[in-house]
Every structure is written in structure tokens, then in C-alpha cells.
N, C-alpha and C positions, 0 to 999 in steps of 0.2 A: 776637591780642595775645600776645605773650610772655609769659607767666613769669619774673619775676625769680628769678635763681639765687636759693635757700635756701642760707648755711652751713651748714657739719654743724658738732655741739654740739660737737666735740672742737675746732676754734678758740676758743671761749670758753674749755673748760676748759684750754689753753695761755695764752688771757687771764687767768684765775684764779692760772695758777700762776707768774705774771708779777710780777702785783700781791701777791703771798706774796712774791715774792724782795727785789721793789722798798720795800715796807712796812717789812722787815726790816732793809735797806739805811739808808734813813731816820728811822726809826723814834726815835732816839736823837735827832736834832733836836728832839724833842715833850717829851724828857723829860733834859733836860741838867743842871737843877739837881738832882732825882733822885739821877742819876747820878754825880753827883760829888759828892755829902754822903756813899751809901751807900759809897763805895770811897776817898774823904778824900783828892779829886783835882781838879787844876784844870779847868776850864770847855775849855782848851785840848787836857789830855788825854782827855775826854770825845768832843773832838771828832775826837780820832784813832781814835776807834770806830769814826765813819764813813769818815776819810782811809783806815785800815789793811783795812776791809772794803771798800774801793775798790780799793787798793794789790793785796789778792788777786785781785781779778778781773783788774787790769791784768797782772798777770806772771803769776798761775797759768794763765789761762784758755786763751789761746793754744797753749803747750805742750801741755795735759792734749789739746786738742779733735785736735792732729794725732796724740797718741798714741792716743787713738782712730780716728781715720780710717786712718792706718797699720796700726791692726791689724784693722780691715774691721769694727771692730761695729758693728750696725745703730742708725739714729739712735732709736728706742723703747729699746731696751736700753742704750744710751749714757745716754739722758735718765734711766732709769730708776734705773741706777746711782749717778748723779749727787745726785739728789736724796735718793735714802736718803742718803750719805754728807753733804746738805745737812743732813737730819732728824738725823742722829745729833750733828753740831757743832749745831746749834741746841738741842736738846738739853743740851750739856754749858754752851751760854751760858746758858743759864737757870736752870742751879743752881751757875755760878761761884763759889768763894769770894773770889776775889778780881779784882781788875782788869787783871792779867796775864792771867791762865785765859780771862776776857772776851774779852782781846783777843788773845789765841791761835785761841780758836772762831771768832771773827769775822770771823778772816784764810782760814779753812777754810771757811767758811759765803758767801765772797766769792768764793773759788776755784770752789767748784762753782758757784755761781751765774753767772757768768762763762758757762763753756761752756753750764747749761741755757739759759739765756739767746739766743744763741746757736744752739741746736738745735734751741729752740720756734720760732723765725721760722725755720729751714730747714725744718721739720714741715711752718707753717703753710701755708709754696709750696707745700709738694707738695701738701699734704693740697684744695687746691683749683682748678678750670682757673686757665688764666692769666689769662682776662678777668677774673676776681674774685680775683686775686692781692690788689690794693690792697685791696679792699675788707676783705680778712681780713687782711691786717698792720696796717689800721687796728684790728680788732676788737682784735688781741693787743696791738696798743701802746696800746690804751685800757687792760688793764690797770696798764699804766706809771703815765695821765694818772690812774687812781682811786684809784691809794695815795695822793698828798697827801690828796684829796677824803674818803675814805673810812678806808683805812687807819690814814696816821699821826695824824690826830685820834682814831680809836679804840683804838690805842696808849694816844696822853696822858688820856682818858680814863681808860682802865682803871688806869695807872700811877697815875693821880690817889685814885679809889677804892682799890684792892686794892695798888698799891707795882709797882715796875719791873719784877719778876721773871714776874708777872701776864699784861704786857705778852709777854713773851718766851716764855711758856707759851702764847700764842695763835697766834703764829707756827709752835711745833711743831706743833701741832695742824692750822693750815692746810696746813703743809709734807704729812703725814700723811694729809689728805685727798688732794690736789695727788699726791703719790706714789700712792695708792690708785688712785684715777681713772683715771689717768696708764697703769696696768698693766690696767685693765679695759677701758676704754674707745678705747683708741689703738689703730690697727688696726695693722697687724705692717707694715715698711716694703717699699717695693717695689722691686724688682731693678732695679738702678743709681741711684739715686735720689738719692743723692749722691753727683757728681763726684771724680774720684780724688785723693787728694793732691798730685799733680804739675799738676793740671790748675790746682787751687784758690790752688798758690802763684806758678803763674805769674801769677793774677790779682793777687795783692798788688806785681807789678811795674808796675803803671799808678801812673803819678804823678798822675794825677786822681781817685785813688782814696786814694790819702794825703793831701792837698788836704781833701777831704770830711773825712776823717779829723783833720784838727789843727782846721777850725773846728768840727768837732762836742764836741771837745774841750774847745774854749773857750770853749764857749756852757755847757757842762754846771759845767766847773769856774769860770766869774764866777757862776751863779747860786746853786753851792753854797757859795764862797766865803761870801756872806750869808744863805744858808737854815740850813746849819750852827750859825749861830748865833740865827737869828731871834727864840727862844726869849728868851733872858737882854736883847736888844738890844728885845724889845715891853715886856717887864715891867720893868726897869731904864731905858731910855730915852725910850721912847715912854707910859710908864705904865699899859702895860695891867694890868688885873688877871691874875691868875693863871688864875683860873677861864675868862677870855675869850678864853687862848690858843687852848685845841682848836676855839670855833666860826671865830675867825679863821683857823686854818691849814683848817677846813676851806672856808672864802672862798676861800682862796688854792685850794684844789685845784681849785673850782668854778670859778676864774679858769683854771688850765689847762687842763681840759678845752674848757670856750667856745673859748679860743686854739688849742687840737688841733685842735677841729671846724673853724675858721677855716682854719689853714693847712691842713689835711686836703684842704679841697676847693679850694685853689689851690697847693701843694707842687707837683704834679706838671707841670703847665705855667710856674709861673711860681715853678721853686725859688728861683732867688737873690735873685731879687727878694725872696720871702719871708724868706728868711734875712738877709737885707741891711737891710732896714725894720726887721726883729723884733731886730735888734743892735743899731741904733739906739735903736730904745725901751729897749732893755734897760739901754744905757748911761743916758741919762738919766730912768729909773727910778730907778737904784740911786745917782747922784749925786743925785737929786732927796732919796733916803730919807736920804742919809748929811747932807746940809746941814737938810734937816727942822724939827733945830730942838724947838721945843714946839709944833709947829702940828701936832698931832695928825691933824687932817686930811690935810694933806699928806703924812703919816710912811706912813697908811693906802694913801692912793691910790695912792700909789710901792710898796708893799705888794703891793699887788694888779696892780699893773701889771707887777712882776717876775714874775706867778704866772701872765699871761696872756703874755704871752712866755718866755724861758728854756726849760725843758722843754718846754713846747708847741710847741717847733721841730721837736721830734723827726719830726715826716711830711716836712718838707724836706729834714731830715738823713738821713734812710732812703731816701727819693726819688734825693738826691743819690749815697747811694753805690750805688742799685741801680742808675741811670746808668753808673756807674763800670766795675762788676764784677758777675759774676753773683752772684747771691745764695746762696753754700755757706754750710755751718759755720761754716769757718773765715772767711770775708770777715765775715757778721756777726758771732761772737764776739770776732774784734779790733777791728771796730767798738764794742763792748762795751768792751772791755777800753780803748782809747783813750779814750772817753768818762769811762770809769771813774779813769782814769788823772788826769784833766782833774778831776774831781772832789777825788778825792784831794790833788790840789793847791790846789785852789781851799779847801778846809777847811782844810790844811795853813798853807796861807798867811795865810786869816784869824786862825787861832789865834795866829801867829808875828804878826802885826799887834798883838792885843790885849793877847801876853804883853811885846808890846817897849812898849808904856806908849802905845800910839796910840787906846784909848778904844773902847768895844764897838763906835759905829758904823763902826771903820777896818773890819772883811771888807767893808762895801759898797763902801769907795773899790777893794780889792783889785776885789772882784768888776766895778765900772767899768771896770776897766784893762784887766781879760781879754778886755771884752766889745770894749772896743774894739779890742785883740787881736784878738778874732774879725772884727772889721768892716775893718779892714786886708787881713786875709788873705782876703775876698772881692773885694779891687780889682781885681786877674788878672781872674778868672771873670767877673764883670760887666763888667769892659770889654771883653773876649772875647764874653761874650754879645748887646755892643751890634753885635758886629761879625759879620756871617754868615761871609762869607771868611774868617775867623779856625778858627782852628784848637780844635775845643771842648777846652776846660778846665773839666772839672765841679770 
């Protein structure tokens, strides 16, 4: 009888230092009223905390990862770099005086995070054979799926007892470990291990790889569009109490995870299909949230049902582009960076919904549109995939 392969511990701790970037990233959804008494700022620009720490990973991230690979540093030392310069801007966010400073650190705290992002799932390929490829990008993108779960409820937590700043002191600290770790624990990279610059950009020339790239885009920014705000839209609209935010969003995490493990184990044979159905739900989740109503019920299940689609595409989404294109740097960190990108708009545009007088629950109809957006731009590939002779279109 076989042995199933063991990981080695250094993929969780790149899952760890995942779910640090990604807590960080959202984080500011948990605690939005907070945040905008303590800086005497609307709800909207609270939310460009998280459009403008998206906004950096979409345009910093790409540049910074080939000026690294041009200049041949190894992906440990790249990573390593990166994240102190993550530490040091998270750092200056958590003792901001003001809500510009915030959102200057933010934009820097996006940037790096962008390419670590990025570098940990190029790490993670190497760092394992290829038959347990999946199973270790699954590990590291579990810490994706455990910042709602875990994370940003422990965020609004802590925000709740001890005040925002709190919150953002704990992130240093994880960053801090994550960086620690990261430089003990990671073993030195191995000669040629990652493909040349030229090699990497000729992969961004496949148009099924751009493809993967705009509906992952669109899947990320309809669900951020109304998780952005989730906050002000449970306690204002739906009447949740205050105190019952953090166990609800951590519902919702538990909802994404369930949904990861789901597509996890069907992504890989049956991506669009998964993608295609999970866009579906998605849209009529978040019309379901946004018509709602007072039916409390309702408002929840549609709730939760965004939390178990939306993000939890992400193994289809990864599936998808590793189809596409080999898995460098730079393919994943633009996949990052698009997604991120898709994000930032999807906040951007909720916010510009509620400042235009269209009512907390318009981000859901925004977030509806996108999703349907995304379920459009699967028509190609799926009717491509019905057809063998067809020529694949991932």
C-alpha cells in the first residue's frame, strides 16, 4: 500500500502568510463604522481602504514581480524582501494620524502584497512533486478561504473591545511572524526554478489565459461590491445587532470554506461547469439579498449563499488559469493583480451607488450585474467545451 505523500510544513506556513495578507485586505469590511467616526469620513470613503489596497496590488504588483525576475533574485529573497517592506507599511497603518496616511500605507501594503501573493503559489509548485501540485495550492489557498472564517471576525472583534488600531496591531504582528518564519524555515531556492522573463511573458500572450483572467475578475469584484459594505447593510438594513456582526461574517467564512472544499474537488475536471453554476447562484443570491425586504430570513440565506459561492471559486479560478499558462510569478501575480483589480471596482462602484442616493442595499444590485458579467463571459468556453472538435477556449 502506498503512502500518501505528506506536505512539508513550509506550504501551510505560505497558507498562513496568505491569510495575513488577505485578513489585512478585508479587514476594514468588519469594522467600517469605526472607521469612519474615527477619521469623520463617509461609509464610501472607508470603503476605498479596501478599493485603493486593491488598486495597489492591481498596478504595483506586476511591475515590482518582473523587476525582480529581471534582476534574477531568488524567489525566498524576493518574498522576503517584500514582506518586511509589507511589515514596515502596516506598521505606519496602525499608528496613522489621519485618513490620508491610512490610505497611503494601504496602497503600499497592497503593492507588496500583490507580488508576495504571487510568489507563495510559485514557492508552493516548487516546493512539491507535481502529483500533489493541487493538493498544496489547495492548502495555500485555504488560507485565502480562512480570513473571512477566522480572520476578519477576529478583526471586528478585537476592534469592538480595544478600537481599530488594535485590530491593525495584530496584523503587524502576524506579518512579523509570517516574515520570521518565512526566513528560517524556507529552504533556499533551486537553480532555474523559475522560468526566465521572456519565457513568462510570452505566456501572458494566450488569449485563454486573459479569458480566465476577466471572469475571475468579475467574480471577485460582484462579491466585493456587497461584502464592502456588508457591515452598515446587516445593521441598518437587515437589523442585525452590532454585536452579531462578527459571529455572522464568521458564518459567511464557514460558508466559503464548505464552497472551496466543494469546488476543490470538482474545479479540476469540471472547471466551467463549476464556474458557470457558482455565477449563477451568485447572481441570484445577491438579487435575492438586495429585494429581501424585512424578511430577515431571506436577507440571511442570500447572505450566506454569497459566502458559499463568490470567493470560493477561487480552485476553478486557479484551475482555470493553470490550464491556460504555466504557473510563474508573474502569471500568478497578475492573476492577483486582475482579481484585485476586479475588486477594487466592485467597492468602488458600490460606494458610488450609495453616495448617488440608490440606498445601502444598491452594492448588491451592483455586485448582481458583475456577476452576471461574469456568467456572459463564460458563453465561449462552455459552448466550446460542449463541443470536442472545437478548439479549447479555457
Amino acid at each position: 500500500m502506498t503512502t500518501p505523500y505528506k506536505l512539508p510544513a513550509t506550504v501551510y506556513l505560505l497558507g498562513l502568510t496568505i491569510f495575513t495578507l488577505v485578513t489585512a485586505e478585508f479587514m476594514v469590511a468588519g469594522m467600517m463604522p469605526a472607521l469612519a467616526d474615527a477619521f469623520s469620513v463617509s461609509l464610501a470613503q472607508v470603503g476605498n481602504l479596501i478599493a485603493f489596497y486593491a488598486l495597489g496590488m492591481a498596478l504595483g504588483g506586476p511591475p515590482l514581480t518582473v523587476l525582480l525576475i529581471s534582476r534574477g533574485i531568488g524567489n525566498k529573497r524576493a518574498l522576503i524582501a517584500l514582506l518586511v517592506v509589507y511589515l514596515l507599511a502596516a506598521g505606519v497603518s496602525a499608528v496613522a494620524p489621519s485618513y490620508t496616511i491610512l490610505l497611503a500605507a494601504r496602497v503600499i501594503m497592497g503593492v507588496a502584497s500583490a507580488a508576495c501573493i504571487g510568489l507563495c503559489m510559485t514557492l508552493c509548485a516548487g516546493l512539491v512533486p507535481l502529483a500533489a501540485r493541487g493538493r498544496a495550492i489547495a492548502v495555500v489557498l485555504a488560507g485565502l478561504m480562512l480570513s473571512p472564517v477566522a480572520g476578519v471576525p477576529l478583526t471586528t472583534v478585537i476592534e469592538q473591545v480595544a478600537g481599530w488600531r488594535a485590530s491593525a496591531w495584530m496584523i503587524v504582528a502576524l506579518a512579523l511572524l509570517c516574515t520570521l518564519l518565512v526566513a528560517r524555515q524556507l529552504p533556499q531556492d533551486v537553480a532555474g526554478q523559475q522560468p526566465s522573463l521572456r519565457r513568462q511573458l510570452d505566456d501572458l500572450k494566450s488569449r485563454s489565459l486573459w479569458g480566465a483572467y476577466v471572469t475571475s475578475g468579475l467574480i471577485i469584484g460582484a462579491t466585493f461590491a456587497a461584502f464592502s459594505y456588508i457591515t452598515p447593510i446587516l445593521i441598518n438594513e437587515v437589523g442585525i445587532s452590532p454585536a452579531y456582526v462578527a459571529p455572522l461574517l464568521a458564518l459567511y467564512g464557514v460558508a466559503n470554506v464548505l464552497g472551496n472544499l466543494f469546488i476543490g474537488r470538482i474545479a479540476e475536471r469540471h472547471t466551467f461547469r463549476a464556474l458557470g453554476w457558482g455565477l449563477a447562484l451568485l447572481v441570484l443570491a445577491m438579487a435575492g439579498f438586495a429585494l429581501g425586504g424585512e424578511h430577515r430570513w431571506l436577507n440571511l440565506l442570500c447572505f450566506i449563499l454569497i459566502g458559499f459561492t463568490g470567493v470560493a471559486l477561487n480552485p476553478a479560478m486557479v484551475a482555470r488559469v493553470m490550464k491556460a499558462a504555466e504557473p510563474g510569478a508573474l502569471v500568478n501575480t497578475l492573476h492577483t493583480s486582475v482579481i484585485t483589480a476586479g475588486l477594487a471596482f466592485g467597492s468602488w462602484a458600490g460606494g458610488e451607488a450609495i453616495d448617488a442616493g440608490f440606498g445601502l442595499r444598491a452594492p448588491l444590485w451592483v455586485g448582481a450585474a458583475l456577476a452576471g458579467l461574469g456568467l456572459i463571459s463564460l458563453a465561449r468556453p462552455l459552448l466550446n467545451a460542449r463541443t470536442p472538435a472545437a478548439r479549447p477556449y479555457a
